[in-house]
Each structure stands twice: as structure tokens, then as C-alpha cells.
NUZA-262836 format. One record per residue (C-alpha): residue number from 1; residue in one letter; x, y, z. Coordinates in steps of 0.1 Angstrom, whole numbers, plus 2048, in hexadecimal, padded with zeros to 3 digits. Layout:
NUZA-262836
REC    nr   rest    c1    c2    c3
REC   NUM      A     X     Y     Z
...
***
This chain:
NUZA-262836
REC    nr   rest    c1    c2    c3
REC     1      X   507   5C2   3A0
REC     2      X   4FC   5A7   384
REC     3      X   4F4   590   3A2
REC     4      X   4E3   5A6   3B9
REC     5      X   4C8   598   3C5
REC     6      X   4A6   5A1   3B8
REC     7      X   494   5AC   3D9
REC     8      X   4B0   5C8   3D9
REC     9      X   4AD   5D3   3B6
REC    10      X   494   5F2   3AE
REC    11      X   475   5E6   395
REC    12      X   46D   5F6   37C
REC    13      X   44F   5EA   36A
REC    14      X   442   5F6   347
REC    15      X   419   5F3   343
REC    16      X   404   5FE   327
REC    17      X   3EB   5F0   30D
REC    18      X   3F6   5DB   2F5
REC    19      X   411   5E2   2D8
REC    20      X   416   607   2E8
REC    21      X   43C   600   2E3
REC    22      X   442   5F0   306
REC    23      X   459   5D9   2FF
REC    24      X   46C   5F1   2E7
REC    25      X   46F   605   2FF
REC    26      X   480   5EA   317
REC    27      X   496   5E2   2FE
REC    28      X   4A3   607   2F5
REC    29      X   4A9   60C   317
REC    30      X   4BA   5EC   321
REC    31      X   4CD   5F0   2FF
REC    32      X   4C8   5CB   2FB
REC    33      X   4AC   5B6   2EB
REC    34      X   49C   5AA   30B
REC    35      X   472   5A6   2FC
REC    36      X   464   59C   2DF
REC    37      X   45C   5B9   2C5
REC    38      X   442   5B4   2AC
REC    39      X   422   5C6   29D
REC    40      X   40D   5B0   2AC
REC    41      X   3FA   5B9   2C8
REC    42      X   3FA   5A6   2EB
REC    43      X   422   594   2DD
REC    44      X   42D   597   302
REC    45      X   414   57C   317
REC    46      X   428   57F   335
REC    47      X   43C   58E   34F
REC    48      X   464   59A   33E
REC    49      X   47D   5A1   359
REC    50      X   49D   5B0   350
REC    51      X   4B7   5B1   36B
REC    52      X   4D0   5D1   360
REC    53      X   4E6   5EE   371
REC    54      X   4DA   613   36F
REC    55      X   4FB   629   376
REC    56      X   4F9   63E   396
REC    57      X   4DB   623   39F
REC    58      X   4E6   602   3A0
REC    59      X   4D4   5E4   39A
REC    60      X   4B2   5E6   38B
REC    61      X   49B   5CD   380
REC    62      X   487   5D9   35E
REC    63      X   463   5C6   359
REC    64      X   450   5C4   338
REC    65      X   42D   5C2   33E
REC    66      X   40E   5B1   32A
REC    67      X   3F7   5C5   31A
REC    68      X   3DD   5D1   335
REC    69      X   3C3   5D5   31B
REC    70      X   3C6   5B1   312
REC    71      X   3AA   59B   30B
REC    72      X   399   57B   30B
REC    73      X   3A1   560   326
REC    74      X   3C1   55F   322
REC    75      X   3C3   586   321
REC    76      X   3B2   585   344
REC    77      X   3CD   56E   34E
REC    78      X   3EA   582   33F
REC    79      X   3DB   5A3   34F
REC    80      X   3D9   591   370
REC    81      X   3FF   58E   36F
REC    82      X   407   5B2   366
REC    83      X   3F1   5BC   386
REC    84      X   406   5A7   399
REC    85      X   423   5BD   38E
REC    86      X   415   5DD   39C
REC    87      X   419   5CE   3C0
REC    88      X   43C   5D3   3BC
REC    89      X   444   5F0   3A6
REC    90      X   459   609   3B3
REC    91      X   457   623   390
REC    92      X   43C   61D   376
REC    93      X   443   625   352
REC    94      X   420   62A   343
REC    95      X   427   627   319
REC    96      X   408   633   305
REC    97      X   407   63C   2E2
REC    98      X   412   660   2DE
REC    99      X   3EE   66E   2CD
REC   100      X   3DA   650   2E3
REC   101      X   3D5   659   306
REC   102      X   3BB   655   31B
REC   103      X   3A4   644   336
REC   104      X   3B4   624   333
REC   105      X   3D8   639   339
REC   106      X   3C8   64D   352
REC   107      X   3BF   62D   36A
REC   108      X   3DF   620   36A
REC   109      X   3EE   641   370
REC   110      X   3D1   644   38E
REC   111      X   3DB   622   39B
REC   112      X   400   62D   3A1
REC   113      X   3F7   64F   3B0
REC   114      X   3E2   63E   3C7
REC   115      X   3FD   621   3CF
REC   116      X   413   640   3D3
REC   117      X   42D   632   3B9
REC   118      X   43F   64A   3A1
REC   119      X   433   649   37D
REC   120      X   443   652   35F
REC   121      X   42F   653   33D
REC   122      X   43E   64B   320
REC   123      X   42F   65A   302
REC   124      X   43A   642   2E4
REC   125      X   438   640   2BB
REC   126      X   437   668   2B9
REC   127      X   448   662   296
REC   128      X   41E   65A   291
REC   129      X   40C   672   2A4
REC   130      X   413   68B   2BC
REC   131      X   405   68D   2E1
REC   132      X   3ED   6A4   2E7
REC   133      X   3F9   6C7   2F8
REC   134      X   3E0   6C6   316
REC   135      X   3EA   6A2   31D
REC   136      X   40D   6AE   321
REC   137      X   402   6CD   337
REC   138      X   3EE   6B5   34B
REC   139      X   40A   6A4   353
REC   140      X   421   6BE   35D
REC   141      X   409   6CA   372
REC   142      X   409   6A8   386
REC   143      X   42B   6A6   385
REC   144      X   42D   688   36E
REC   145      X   44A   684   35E
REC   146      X   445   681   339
REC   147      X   45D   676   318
REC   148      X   451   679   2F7
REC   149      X   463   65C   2E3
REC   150      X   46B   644   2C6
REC   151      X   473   626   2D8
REC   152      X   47E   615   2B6
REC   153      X   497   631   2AB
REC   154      X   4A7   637   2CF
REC   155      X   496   658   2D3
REC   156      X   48C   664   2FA
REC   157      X   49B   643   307
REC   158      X   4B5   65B   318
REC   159      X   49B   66E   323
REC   160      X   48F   64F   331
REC   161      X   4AC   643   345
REC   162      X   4AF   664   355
REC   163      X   48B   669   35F
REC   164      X   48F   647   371
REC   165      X   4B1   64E   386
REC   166      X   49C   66F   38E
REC   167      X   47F   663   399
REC   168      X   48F   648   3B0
REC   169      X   47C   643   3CF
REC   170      X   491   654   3EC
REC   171      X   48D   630   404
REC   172      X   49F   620   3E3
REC   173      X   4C0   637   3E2
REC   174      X   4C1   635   40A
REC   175      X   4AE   615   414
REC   176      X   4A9   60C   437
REC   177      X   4C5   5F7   44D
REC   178      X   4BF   5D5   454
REC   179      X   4CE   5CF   473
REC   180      X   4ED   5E9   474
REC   181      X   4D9   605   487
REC   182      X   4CC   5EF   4A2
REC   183      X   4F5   5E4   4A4
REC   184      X   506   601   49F
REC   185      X   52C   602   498
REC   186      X   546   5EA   4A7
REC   187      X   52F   5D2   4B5
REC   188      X   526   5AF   4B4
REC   189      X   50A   59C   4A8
REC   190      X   508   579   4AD
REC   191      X   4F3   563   491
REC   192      X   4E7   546   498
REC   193      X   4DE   531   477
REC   194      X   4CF   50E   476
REC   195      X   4DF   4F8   461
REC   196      X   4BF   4E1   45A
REC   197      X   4AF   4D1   441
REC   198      X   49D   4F6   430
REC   199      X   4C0   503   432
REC   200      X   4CF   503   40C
REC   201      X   4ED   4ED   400
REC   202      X   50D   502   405
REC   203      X   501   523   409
REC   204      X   4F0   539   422
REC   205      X   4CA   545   41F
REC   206      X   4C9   568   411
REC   207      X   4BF   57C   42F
REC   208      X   4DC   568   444
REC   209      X   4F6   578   429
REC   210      X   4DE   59F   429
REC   211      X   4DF   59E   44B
REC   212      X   507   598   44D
REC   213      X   513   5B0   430
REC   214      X   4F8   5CE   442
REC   215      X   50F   5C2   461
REC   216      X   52F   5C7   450
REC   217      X   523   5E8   442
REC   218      X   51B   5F6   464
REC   219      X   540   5F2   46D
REC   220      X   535   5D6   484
REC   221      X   53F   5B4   484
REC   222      X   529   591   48C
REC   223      X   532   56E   493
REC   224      X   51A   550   487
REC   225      X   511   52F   497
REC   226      X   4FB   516   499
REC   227      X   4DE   516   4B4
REC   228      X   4EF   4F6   4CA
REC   229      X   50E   50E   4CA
REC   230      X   4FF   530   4D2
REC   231      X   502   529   4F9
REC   232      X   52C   51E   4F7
REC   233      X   530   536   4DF
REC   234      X   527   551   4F7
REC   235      X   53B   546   513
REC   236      X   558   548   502
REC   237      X   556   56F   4FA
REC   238      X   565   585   510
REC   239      X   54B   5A2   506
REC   240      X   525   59C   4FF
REC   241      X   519   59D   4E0
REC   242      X   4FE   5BA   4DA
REC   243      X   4E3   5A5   4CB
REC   244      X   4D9   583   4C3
REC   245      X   4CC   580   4A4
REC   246      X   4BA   558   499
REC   247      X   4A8   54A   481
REC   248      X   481   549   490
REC   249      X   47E   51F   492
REC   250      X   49C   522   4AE
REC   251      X   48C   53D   4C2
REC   252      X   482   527   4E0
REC   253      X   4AA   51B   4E7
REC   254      X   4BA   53F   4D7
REC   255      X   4A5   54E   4F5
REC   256      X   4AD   537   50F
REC   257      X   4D4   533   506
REC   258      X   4D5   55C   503
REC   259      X   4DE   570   51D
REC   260      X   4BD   58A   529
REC   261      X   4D4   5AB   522
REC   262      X   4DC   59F   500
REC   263      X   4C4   5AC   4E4
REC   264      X   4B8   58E   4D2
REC   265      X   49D   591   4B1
REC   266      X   49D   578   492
REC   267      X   49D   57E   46C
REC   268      X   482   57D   466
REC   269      X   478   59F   47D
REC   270      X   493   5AB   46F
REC   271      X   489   5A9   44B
REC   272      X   461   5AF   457
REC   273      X   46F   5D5   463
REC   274      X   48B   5D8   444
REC   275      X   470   5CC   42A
REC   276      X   44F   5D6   438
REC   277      X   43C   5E6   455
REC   278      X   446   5D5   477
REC   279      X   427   5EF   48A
REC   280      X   410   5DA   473
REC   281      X   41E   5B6   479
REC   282      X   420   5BD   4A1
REC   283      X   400   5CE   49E
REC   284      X   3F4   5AF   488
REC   285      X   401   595   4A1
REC   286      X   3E3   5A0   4BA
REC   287      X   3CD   589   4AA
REC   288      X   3D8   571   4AD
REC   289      X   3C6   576   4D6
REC   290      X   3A6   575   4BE
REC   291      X   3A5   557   4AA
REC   292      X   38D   53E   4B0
REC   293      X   388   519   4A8
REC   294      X   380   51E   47A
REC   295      X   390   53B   476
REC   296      X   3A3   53B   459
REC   297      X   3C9   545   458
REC   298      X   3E0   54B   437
REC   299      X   404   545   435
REC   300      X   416   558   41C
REC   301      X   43A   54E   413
REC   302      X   44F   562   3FA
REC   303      X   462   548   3E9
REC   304      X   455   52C   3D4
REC   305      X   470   510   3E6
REC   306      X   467   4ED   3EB
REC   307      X   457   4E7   40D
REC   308      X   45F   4CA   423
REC   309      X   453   4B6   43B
REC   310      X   459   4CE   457
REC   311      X   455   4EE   441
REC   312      X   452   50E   454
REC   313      X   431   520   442
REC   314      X   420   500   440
REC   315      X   427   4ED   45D
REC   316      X   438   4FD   47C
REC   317      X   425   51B   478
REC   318      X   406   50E   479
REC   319      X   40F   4F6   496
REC   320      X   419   513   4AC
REC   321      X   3FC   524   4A6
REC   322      X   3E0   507   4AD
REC   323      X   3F5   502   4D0
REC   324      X   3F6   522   4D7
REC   325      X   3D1   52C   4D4
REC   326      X   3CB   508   4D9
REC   327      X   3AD   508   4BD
REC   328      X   3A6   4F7   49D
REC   329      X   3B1   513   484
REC   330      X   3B1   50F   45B
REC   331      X   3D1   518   44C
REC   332      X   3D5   51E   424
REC   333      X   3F7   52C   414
REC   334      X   402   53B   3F7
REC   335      X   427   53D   3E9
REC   336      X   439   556   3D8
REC   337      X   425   575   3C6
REC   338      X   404   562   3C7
REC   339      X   3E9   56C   3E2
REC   340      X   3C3   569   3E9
REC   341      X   3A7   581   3D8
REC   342      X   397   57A   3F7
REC   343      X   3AE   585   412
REC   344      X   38B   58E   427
REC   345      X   385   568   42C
REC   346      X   3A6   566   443
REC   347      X   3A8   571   468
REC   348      X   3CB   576   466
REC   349      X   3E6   577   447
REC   350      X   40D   56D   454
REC   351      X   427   57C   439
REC   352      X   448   56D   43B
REC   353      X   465   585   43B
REC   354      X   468   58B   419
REC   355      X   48A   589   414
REC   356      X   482   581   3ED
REC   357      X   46C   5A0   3E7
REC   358      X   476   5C1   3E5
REC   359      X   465   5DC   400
REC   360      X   44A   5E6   3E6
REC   361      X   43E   5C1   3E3
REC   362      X   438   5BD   406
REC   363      X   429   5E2   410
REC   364      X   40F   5D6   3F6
REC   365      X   408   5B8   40B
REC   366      X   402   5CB   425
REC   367      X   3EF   5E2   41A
REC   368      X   3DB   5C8   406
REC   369      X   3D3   5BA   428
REC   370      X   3C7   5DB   436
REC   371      X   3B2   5E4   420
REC   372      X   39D   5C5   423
REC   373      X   39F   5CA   44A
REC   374      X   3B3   5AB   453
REC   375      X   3D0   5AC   469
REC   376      X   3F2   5A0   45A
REC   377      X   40F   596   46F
REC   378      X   432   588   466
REC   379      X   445   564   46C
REC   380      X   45D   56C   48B
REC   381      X   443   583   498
REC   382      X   425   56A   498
REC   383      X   442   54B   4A4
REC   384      X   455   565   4C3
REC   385      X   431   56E   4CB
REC   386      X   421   547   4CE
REC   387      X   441   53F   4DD
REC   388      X   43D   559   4FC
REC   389      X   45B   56F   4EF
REC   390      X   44B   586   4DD
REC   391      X   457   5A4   4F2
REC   392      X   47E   59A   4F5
REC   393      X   47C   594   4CD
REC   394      X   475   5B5   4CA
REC   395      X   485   5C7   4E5
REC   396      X   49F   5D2   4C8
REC   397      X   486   5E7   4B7
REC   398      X   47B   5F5   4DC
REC   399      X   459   5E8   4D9
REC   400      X   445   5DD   4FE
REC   401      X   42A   5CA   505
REC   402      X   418   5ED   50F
REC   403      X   41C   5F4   4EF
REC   404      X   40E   5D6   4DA
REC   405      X   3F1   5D5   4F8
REC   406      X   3ED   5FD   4ED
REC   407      X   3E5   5ED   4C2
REC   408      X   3C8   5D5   4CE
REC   409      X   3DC   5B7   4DD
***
């Protein structure tokens, strides 16, 4: 499990002001020296991740945040980059002072409530003071899960690792199938994986090798080509395969070369419905009827990898779209966790599949998006739709055009 991926791993992320103990209480947990102790305040500046097992869980990824009381420029900056971390939180551990709680604690704990991510609180250095007794009531009531401790000395940090395997979100301990419930067992799939200039050295692209080990797991069984072998590929079976599944720059010749009573979808729908909402990325896909000659479009890719002459986000994307709708759009992008304060600028946001992110991270796209009422849609979604096979590419997930009309299309 030391090479999971990080997308699959649960995040944990420790936030409080500064010199609370944070990063003491990281490294009691993790057993090893994984941040920088020290008196003085604001000694973590950014981000520590901690890759690690937690027996029954699994892989977890532990982060150490800054100080969100920070200050000064580079405070703003370093507080800027702990928010970031609440977009992908699945359990919060909130350390405060034992003796020093209040509004400060109280937002932090707000904003998780209302993100509805689990909280713990850690209540730290109560070989100083104690925590008050209607704090602790407080939190009972709530249901918060508290742990008075001495991060230093070892004391509560079991306390710790067992409020965190029980307050596992239930989607983490049973999370959603990829493909294998659209398959079912002892079937085929048939993937069909460029092997192109974006395509890594040696290796597959992460959601090639997800989508074949969730295959695998389903008792199923899948064969992979390249898309100028898909159609003698499929002759030479003597049974059909069930579905079709392609990376979304082949669509056009997947389509043709598959037969019309085999399933076909790409990996990037299925990584829109495994790490997001699929209702909001069809739903988002109706505007693009709307846009208009100036309207602005962002595309947001996941991973930070170097882009090419041909790239995906920033060329063939945009290229679809302009034919398509045939006007003059604006198209800006962001990569990996960075994003626009001013997503209301934007008559459309197109999210890549994710396949880097955990579910959390991507949710909180979404619902980033909503909130400032503008429509977000996904890569093979917005490419099957500006293609005209928007309704076969999601035939697998038994959505119509009735019902995409039915969302505002």
C-alpha cells in the first residue's frame, strides 16, 4: 500500500493556529519525525504530506497545515495554502490549546460542519491547562469527537488513531465502482488506449491501470488496443464485448469502428461519475447551446504535466468547442489545485476527470462552481457532446437526450 496512489488515499489534514502542537501531533501519530518541531510559532510555512498505513484502513495521507492565524504577507500566502487543503479533506483534526478555545476554533469547526466533513478536535498541552468543562459538553452535544492530549509525551495519540478509523466517511470504507457495476461479472470490456505523444514512457496513465484492476475485481476480464485496431480486434471475437470503453481524443473513430449494441463511454466519464457528480457535468454540458462570441471558458486540469503542442486542455478542447458553436470564445486554464477567485467571470468551467484528486477534491469543485452559479461540465462529456455522441457516451449510465433536454439543454 506504500505506493498507492494519492487520489485513493483518505486525507487527513491537521489545522489550527500557530504552535498549538500540530506538527507534534503528526509526528506522535505517524510515530516518525515527519515536521519540524520547535517553540517558535509559524516553523511549518507549508503544506506536510505524510503518506502512511492506518490498520483496518489502509492507505492514508496525513497533512500538516500552516498556522491559519498567520500573519503578514507571507502569512496571507501561507494561509492561502492551508485553505486550499480544506477542498480535499476527508476528517479534520482541529488542535487548540487545551485552556484556549474559542471563536477562531469555532470557525474552523463551522467551516467543516458546513462542508459536511467530520471533525475531530484535538485538545493539546493539557500538562498546562485544562479545557474548560462546557467546551467539552459542547462538544459532546455536537457529536464532536474530542481527545484531551500531550502530543510530546504520547498521551491521547491512541485515542487519536482510533477516533479517525471511527469516524471514516462510510463512501471511503465502500467507495463507488468505476466501471465493474456497469460490467458486471464475466464480461468483456474492450479498452482502447492511444499510444501518442501525451501517453507516458513505459507505463499506462493511471485511470487506464484503475479502470483495468476495478475490471479484474468485478470478476470480469478486458482486452486493450489501440484505436486503428479496435475494428479487427472485434471481428475476431466470437462474442461481443459489453462495452467499449476509449480515451475521449478517439471518440469520433471508437464510435464509428463500434458496433451500435455495444456500450461504448471513455475515461474520462468514467472517472467524471467515480470522482464527482456526472448529473452536474451532463447538466453543465447544456451551456455550452448558450455561449456566445466573448464568453469566457475555464479549463481545469488536475495534473501539473507538461503540455504539448497538441495538449488536450489547451488545445483540442478549445478547438472543438469554437467549431462547434462556431464563435470567438476566451479560454483561460488552470492546472493542478490552483483555480480562479473569480469563477463568476466564466460562462462555463470544464474539469478534467480527476484521476489525480481524491472525490473530496473534486465535489468541492463542483460545488465551488455552484455556488457562484456557473455551470461546470467534464472533459469526455463536453468532447462526446461537441462531437454529436453525447447520448451513445452515455447510454452506459442510462441517461437520454429527454433527459439532458429535461436539465436546461
Amino acid at each position: 500500500m506504500k505506493t498507492a496512489p494519492k487520489s485513493l488515499r483518505l486525507h487527513i489534514g491537521l489545522f489550527g493556529r500557530r504552535n498549538v502542537g500540530k506538527s507534534s501531533v503528526l509526528n506522535a501519530v505517524t510515530r516518525q519525525s515527519v515536521s519540524i518541531v520547535s517553540e517558535v510559532a509559524g516553523t511549518t510555512t507549508d503544506p506536510v504530506e505524510k503518506p502512511m498505513e492506518i490498520l483496518p484502513l489502509g492507505p492514508v495521507l496525513f497533512i500538516d497545515t500552516a498556522g491559519v492565524d498567520d500573519m503578514g504577507s507571507l502569512g496571507k500566502q501561507r494561509i492561502g495554502k492551508t485553505k486550499k487543503i480544506f477542498d480535499r479533506t476527508d476528517i479534520a483534526v482541529i488542535v487548540a490549546e487545551a485552556g484556549h478555545w474559542g471563536s477562531f476554533e469555532e470557525k474552523l469547526l463551522d467551516e467543516f460542519t458546513k462542508r459536511n466533513v467530520p471533525a475531530i478536535v484535538v485538545l493539546n498541552k493539557i500538562d498546562i491547562a485544562r479545557a474548560d468543562k462546557n467546551l467539552l459538553k459542547e462538544l459532546s452535544n455536537k457529536n464532536i469527537k474530542f481527545i484531551e492530549a500531550v502530543a510530546t509525551e504520547g498521551v491521547g495519540i491512541s485515542e487519536i488513531r482510533t477516533s479517525l478509523i471511527e469516524t471514516v466517511p462510510e463512501s471511503f470504507i465502500n467507495p463507488p465502482s468505476i466501471v465493474g457495476d456497469l460490467l458486471g461479472p464475466d464480461n468483456m470490456a474492450v479498452l482502447v488506449v492511444p499510444i501518442d505523444k501525451e501517453a507516458p514512457k513505459g507505463r499506462l496513465i493511471l485511470p487506464q491501470v484503475q479502470v483495468i484492476r476495478d475490471i479484474l475485481e468485478s470478476d470480469s476480464y478486458c482486452t486493450v488496443v489501440k484505436e486503428r485496431e479496435l475494428s479487427s480486434v472485434l471481428e475476431r471475437f466470437k462474442e461481443k464485448p459489453k462495452i467499449v470503453i476509449t480515451d475521449s481524443q478517439a471518440f469520433l473513430k471508437v464510435a464509428a469502428d463500434t458496433p451500435e449494441d455495444v456500450l461504448m463511454t471513455s475515461f474520462s466519464i468514467l472517472f467524471a461519475r467515480f470522482k464527482g457528480d456526472l448529473n452536474e457535468f451532463v447538466s453543465g454540458a447544456s451551456a455550452i447551446e448558450k455561449l456566445e462570441s466573448g464568453d469566457k471558458v475555464l479549463v481545469a486540469e488536475s495534473c501539473s504535466h507538461h503540455q504539448i503542442c497538441e495538449d488536450i486542455g489547451i488545445v483540442k478542447i478549445p478547438r472543438w468547442l469554437r467549431q462547434y458553436t462556431g464563435c470567438k470564445l476566451e479560454f483561460d486554464s488552470f492546472h493542478g489545485y490552483d483555480f480562479t477567485d473569480k469563477i463568476q467571470d466564466y460562462k462555463l468551467v470544464i474539469q478534467c476527470g480527476g484521476c489525480m484528486w481524491n472525490r473530496r477534491q473534486m465535489l468541492s469543485r463542483i460545488s465551488q462552481c455552484k455556488e457562484a452559479n456557473v455551470p461546470i461540465t467534464n472533459y469526455g462529456v463536453a468532447i462526446s457532446y461537441c462531437l454529436g455522441i453525447f447520448e451513445r457516451a452515455l447510454k452506459p449510465f442510462s441517461y437520454s437526450l429527454d433527459y439532458f433536454k429535461g436539465r436546461g439543454g
